[in-house]
C-alpha positions as CSV (number, residue, x, y, z in Angstrom):
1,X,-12.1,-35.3,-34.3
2,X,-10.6,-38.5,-33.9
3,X,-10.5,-39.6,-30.0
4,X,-8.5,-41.8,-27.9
5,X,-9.4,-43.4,-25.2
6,X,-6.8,-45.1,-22.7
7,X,-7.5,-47.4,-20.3
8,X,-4.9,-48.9,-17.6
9,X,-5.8,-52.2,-16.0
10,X,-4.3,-54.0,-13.0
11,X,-6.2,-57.0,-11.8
12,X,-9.4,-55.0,-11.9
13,X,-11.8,-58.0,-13.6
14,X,-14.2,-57.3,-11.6
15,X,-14.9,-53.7,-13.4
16,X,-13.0,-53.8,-16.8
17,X,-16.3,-54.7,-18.7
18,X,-18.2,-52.4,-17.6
19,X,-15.6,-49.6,-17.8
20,X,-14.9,-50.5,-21.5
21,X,-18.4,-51.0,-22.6
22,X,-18.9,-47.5,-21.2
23,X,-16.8,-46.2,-24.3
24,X,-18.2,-48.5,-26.9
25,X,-21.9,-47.2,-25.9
26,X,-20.9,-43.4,-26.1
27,X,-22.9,-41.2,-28.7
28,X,-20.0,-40.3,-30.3
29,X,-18.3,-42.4,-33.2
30,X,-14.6,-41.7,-34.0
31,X,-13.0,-43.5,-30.8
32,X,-10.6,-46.2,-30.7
33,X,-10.0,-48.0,-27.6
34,X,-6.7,-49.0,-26.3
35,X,-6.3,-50.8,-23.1
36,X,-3.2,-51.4,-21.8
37,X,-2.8,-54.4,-18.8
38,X,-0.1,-54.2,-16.1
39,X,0.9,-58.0,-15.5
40,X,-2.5,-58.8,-14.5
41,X,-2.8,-62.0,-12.3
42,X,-6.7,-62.5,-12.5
43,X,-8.6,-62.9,-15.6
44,X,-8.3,-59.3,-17.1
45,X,-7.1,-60.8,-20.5
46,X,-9.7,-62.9,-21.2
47,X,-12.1,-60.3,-20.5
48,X,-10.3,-58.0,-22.8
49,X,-10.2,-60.7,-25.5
50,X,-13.4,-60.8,-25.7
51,X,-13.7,-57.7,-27.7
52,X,-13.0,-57.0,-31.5
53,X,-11.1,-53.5,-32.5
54,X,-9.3,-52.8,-29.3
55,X,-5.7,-52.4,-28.9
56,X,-4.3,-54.5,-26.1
57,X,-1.1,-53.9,-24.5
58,X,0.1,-56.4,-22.1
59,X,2.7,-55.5,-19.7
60,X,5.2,-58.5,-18.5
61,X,6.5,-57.1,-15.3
62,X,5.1,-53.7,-13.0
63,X,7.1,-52.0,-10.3
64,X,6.8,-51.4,-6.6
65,X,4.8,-48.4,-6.9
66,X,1.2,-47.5,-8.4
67,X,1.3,-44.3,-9.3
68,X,4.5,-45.0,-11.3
69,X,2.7,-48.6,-13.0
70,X,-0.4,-46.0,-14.2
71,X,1.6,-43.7,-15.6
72,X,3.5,-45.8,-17.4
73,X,0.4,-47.5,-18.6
74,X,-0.8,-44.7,-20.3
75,X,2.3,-43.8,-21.8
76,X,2.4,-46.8,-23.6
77,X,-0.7,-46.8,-24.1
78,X,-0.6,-43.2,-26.1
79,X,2.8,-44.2,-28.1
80,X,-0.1,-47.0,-30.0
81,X,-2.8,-44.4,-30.4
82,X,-3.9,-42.2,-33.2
83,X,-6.3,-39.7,-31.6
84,X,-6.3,-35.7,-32.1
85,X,-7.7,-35.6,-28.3
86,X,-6.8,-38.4,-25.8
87,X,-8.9,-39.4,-23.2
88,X,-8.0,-41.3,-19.8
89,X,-10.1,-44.2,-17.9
90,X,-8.8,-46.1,-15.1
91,X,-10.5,-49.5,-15.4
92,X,-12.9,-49.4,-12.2
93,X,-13.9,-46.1,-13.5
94,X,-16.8,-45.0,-16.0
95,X,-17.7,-42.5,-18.5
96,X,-21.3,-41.2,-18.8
97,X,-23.2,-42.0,-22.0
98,X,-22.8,-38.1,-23.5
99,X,-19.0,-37.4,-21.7
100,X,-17.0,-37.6,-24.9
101,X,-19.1,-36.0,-27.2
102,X,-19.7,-33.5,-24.9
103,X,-15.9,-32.7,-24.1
104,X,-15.7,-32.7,-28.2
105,X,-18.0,-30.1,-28.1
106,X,-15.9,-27.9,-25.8
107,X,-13.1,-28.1,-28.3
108,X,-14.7,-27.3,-31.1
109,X,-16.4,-24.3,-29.4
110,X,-12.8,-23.2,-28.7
111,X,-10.2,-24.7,-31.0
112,X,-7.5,-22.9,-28.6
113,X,-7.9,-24.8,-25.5
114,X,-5.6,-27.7,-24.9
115,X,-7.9,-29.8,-22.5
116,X,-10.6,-30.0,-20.9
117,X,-11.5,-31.7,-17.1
118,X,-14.7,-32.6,-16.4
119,X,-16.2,-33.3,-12.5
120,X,-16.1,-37.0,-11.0
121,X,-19.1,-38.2,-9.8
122,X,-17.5,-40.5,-6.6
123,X,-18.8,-43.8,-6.2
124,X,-18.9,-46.5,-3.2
125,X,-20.7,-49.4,-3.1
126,X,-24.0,-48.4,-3.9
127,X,-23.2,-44.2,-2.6
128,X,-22.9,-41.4,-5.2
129,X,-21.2,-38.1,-4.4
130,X,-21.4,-35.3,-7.2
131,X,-18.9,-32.9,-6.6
132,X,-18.3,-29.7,-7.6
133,X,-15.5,-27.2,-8.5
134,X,-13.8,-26.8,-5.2
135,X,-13.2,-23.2,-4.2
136,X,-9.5,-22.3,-3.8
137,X,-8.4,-22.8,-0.3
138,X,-5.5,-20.0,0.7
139,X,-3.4,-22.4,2.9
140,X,-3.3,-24.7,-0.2
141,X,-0.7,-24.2,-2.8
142,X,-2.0,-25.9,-5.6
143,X,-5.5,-25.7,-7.4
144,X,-8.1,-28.3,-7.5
145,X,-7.5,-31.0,-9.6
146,X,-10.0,-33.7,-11.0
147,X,-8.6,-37.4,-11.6
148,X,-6.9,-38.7,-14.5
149,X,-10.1,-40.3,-15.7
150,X,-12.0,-36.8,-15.5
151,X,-9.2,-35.7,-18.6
152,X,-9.1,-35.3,-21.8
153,X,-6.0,-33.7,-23.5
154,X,-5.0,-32.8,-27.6
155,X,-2.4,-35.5,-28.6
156,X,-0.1,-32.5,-29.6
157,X,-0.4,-31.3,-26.0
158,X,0.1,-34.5,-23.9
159,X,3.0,-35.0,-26.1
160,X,4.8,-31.6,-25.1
161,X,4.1,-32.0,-21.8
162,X,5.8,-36.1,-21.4
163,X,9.0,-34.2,-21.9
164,X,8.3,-31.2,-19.3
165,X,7.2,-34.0,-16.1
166,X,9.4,-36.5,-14.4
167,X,7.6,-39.6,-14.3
168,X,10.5,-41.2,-12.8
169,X,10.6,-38.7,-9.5
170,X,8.4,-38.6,-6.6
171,X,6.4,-42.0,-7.0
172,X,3.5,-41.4,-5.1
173,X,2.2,-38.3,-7.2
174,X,0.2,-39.6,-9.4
175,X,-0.4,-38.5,-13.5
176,X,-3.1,-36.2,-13.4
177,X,-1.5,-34.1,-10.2
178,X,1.2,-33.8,-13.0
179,X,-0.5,-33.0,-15.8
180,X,-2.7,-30.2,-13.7
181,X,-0.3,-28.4,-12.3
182,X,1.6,-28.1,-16.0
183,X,-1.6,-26.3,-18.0
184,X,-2.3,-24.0,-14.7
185,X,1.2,-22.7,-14.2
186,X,2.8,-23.0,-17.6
187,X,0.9,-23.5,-19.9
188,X,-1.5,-21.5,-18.7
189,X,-4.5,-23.2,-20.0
190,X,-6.1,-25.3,-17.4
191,X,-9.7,-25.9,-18.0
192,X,-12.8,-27.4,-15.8
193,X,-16.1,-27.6,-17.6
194,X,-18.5,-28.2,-14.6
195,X,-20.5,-31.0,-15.7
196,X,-20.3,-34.4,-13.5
197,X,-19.4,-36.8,-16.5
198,X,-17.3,-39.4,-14.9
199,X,-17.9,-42.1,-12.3
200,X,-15.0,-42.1,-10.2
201,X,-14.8,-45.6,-8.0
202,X,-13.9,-45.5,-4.4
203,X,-13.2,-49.5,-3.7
204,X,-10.8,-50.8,-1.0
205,X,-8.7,-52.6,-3.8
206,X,-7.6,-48.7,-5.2
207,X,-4.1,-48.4,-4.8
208,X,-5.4,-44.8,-3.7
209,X,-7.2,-46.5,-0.8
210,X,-3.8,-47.4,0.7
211,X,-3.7,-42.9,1.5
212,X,-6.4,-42.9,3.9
213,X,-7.3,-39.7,4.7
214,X,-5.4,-38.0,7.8
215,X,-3.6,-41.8,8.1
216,X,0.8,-41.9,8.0
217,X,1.1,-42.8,4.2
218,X,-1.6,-39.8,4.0
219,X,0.7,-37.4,5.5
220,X,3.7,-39.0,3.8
221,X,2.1,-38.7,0.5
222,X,1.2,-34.7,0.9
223,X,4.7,-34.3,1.8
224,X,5.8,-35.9,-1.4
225,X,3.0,-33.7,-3.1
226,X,4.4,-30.1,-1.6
227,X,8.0,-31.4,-2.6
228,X,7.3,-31.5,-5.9
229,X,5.3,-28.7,-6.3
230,X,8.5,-27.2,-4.8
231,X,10.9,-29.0,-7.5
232,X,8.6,-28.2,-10.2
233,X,8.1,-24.4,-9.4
234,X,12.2,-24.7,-8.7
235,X,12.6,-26.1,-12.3
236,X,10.4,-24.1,-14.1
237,X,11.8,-20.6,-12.8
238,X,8.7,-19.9,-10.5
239,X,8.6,-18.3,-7.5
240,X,7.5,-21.0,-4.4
241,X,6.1,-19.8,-1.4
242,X,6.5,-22.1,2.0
243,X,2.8,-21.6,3.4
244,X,0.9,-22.9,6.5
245,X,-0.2,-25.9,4.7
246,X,3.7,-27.2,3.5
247,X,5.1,-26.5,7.6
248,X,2.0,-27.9,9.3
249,X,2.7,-31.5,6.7
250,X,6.6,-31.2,7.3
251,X,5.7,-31.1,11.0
252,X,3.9,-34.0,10.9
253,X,6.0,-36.1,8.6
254,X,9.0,-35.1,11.3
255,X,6.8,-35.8,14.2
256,X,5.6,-39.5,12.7
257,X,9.4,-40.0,12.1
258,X,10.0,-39.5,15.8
259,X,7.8,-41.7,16.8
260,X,8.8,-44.3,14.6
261,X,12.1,-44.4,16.1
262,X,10.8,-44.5,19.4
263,X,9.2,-47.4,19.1
């Protein structure tokens, strides 16, 4: 099986080697690389340049909001590729040596799956944290779901599904949020193979690092995350239940807008 692997960059120089050479060293052959920049202002490019048989995509101009900038990396990124199963790296992340060939191996073992997740390994500075398949809380209304670097996704698949999610709504909810809650509700076919094969990066230049847990934009950002679970369950004809976890974040948000005006 031929495999894709698309990588969005944004000013990340300081990682973009590593995360590419951690495809080109995979024990798996039949991968092309495509890595698609988002008006980088450091030295990305010339990094990128320096390597024969990838596909660069350079973006002229990015928008206001990261989640939307990522997405649309990877969308452009998967219009150039060729792949029967497409694979997603954001550019400080990594892939263990075995990852691909091992998620290859899950599709070939059942030819009926659409994707498979795998389990981030989270790193900072020099910390690891393996994590594990999270157990489903009841106050939560949505499963757990592993970053966009922890998927991997048959072309035919990913393709159905651009048409089914609004990249343009909700700008804060980011691709693989998306993408999850799609193959677990309608598509019914929403895989985690519990192996740690990705290293996630925690760094304080993440766009994610602007959602500090518990902080406002954290609280603003769950919002935005129950809303569209409501607008998706709304649009897709599924039943949506208001539980303790969607009053206790609107009460928030409404309390944090109170005090904004007060001061």
């Amino acid at each position: 099986m031929k495999v894709s692997v698309l990588i969005a960059n944004y000013n990340n120089e300081k990682y973009l080697a590593e995360s590419i050479n951690s495809v080109r060293k995979q024990n798996y052959q039949n991968i092309e690389i495509i890595v698609h920049d988002d008006a980088s202002s450091d030295n990305s490019i010339k990094k990128i340049n320096k390597y024969k048989n990838i596909i660069i995509i350079k973006n002229k101009k990015r928008s206001n909001y990261g989640s939307y900038n990522q997405m649309n990396a990877y969308f452009r990124a998967f219009k150039k590729s060729n792949g029967e199963v497409i694979f997603f790296l954001d550019s400080d992340d990594l892939f263990k040596k075995n990852k691909i060939k091992t998620i290859i191996n899950e599709f070939l073992k059942n030819r009926n799956i659409s994707s498979v997740f795998d389990l981030p390994i989270y790193k900072y500075k020099n910390k690891l944290k393996i994590i594990k398949k999270k157990k489903k809380i009841i106050s939560n209304i949505w499963p757990y779901i592993p970053p966009q670097s922890c998927i991997a996704i048959k072309r035919k698949d990913f393709k159905k599904i651009l048409h089914k999610i609004n990249f343009n709504l909700f700008p804060d909810i980011w691709m693989d949020f998306r993408i999850g809650l799609y193959l677990k509700y309608i598509k019914k076919d929403f895989n985690i193979l519990e192996k740690n094969l990705t290293y996630y990066r925690q760094s304080q230049t993440m766009v994610s690092s602007n959602f500090k847990f518990l902080s406002t934009s954290w609280w603003k950002r769950r919002k935005q995350a129950h809303d569209y679970v409501k607008y998706f369950f709304a649009r897709n004809k599924i039943k949506h239940t208001k539980n303790l976890d969607f009053i206790f974040t609107n009460f928030i948000n409404y309390f944090i807008k109170l005090v904004k005006k007060k001061f």
